[in-house]
N, C-alpha and C positions, 0 to 999 in steps of 0.2 A: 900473373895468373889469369884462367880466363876470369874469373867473377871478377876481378878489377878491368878487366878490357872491356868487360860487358856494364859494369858502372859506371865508366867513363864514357863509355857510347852512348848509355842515357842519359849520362850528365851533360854532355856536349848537344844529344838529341834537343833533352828540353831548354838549355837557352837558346838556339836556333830556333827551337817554338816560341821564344818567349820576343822575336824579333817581329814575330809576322804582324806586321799592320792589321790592326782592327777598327774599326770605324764602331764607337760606341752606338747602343740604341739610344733615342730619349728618355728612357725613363733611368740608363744607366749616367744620364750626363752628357753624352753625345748627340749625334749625327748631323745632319745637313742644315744647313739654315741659312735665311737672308742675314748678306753681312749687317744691316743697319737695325731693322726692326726686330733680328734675334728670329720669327715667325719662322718653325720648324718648316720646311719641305710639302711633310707629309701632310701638313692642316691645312683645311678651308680656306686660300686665299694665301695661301704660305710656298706656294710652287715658285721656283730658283727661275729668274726672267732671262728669259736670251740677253747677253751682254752684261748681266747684272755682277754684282759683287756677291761672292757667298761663303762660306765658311764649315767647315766641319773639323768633329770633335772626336778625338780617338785615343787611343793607346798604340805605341810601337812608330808614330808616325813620321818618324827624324833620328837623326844621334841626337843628343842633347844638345839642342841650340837655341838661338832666338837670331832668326836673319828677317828683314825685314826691306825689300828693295826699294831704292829710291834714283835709282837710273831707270831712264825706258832706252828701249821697248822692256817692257816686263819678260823673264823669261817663263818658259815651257817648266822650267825645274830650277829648285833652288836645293843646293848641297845633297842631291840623288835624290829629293822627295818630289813627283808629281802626279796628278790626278788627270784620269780620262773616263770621260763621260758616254755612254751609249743609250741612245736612243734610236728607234725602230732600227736596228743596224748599221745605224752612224756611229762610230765615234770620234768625237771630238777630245783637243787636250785643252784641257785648265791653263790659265795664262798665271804663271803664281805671284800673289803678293808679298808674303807672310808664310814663315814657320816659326811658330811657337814648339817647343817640346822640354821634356821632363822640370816641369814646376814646379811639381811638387808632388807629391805621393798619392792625394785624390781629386788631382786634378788634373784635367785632359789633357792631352795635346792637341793645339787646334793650328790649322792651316784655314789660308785664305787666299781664294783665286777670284779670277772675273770667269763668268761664264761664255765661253765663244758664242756670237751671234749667231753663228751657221749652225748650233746647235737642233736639232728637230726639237718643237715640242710635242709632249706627252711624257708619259713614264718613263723610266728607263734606269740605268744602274749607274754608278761610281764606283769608281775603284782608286784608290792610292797605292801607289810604290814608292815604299823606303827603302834604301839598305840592297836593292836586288830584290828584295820579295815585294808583292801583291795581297793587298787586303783582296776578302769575300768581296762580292761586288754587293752593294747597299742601294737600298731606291733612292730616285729621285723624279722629282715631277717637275719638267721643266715647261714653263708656262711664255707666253708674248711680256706681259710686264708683271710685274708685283713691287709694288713701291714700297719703300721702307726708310723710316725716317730716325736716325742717327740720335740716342737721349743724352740729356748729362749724365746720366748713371752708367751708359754703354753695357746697360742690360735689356734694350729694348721697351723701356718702362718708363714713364716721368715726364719732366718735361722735355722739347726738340733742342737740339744742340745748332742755336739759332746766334748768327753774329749780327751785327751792323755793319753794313758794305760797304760805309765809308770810312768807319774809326778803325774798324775788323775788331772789336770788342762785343765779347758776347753777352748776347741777352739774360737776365735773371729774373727772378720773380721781384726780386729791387730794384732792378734796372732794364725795365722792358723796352720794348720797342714803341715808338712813339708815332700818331700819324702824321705821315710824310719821310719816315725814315725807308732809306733803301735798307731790307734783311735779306741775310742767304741764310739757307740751311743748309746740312750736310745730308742729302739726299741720298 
């Protein structure tokens, strides 16, 4: 009948809405951030550094996966999810590291790329594509550097996720770094 062709067109409608990549706000749990120190995008001193590592938080962002690369060259896209960045009419692509997706019911999905250095700084938007579709395009503030330093809690809080360069054992608030010890951090 038509009312069954017509409820099947909206049923078909809304889960193809239900595909389109969204790039979360902050306050929902999402958006842009330094891969290390977490410092959103859009705050004071929180702007994505040309070259840097960065991270954002969304819904729709993947099929269900967890890919994570460990060959180089990193690629452009991993399983049809990548991000391109625009600034003053550049766009640049995301080199990707990381896709996390569907974890769990209120929790993001989050990708992780390096930011291309030939990126312009200033303002400018991100976009993701999963699946064939394109998130809204969402700000981003790409800046020369913004350092960020890597916690044991890998929420951007606490103490640095600091080893010994020679044991490669890492530092603790029992087992600190001593003078004369060589430390790296994960910067």
């Amino acid at each position: 009948s038509v009312y069954l062709k017509c409820l099947l067109l909206v049923t078909i409608s809304a889960v193809a809405a239900l595909a389109q990549p969204v790039i979360l706000a902050e306050k929902d749990g999402g958006g842009v951030f330094n891969g290390a120190s977490l410092l959103y995008s859009d705050l004071p001193g929180g702007g994505i550094a040309q070259g840097a590592l960065f991270a954002v938080k969304g819904r729709n962002l993947g099929s269900c996966q967890t890919t994570v690369m460990s060959t180089f060259p990193l690629p452009l896209q991993i399983n049809g999810v990548s991000m391109d960045i625009t600034v003053s009419g550049v766009t640049t692509h995301a080199i990707m590291y990381y896709v996390v997706t569907c974890i769990g019911a209120n929790i993001p999905d989050q990708l992780e790329a390096i930011l291309p250095s030939s990126t312009p700084i200033g303002t400018g938007t991100i976009t993701v594509t999963a699946g064939g579709q394109t998130s809204a395009p969402f700000p981003i503030n790409v800046v020369k550097s913004a350092p960020g330093i890597f916690t044991r809690s890998a929420n951007g809080a606490g103490p640095a996720w600091v080893y010994n360069a020679v044991t490669y054992g890492h530092t603790t608030p029992t087992s600190p770094a001593r003078p004369g010890d060589i430390s790296g951090a994960m910067v």
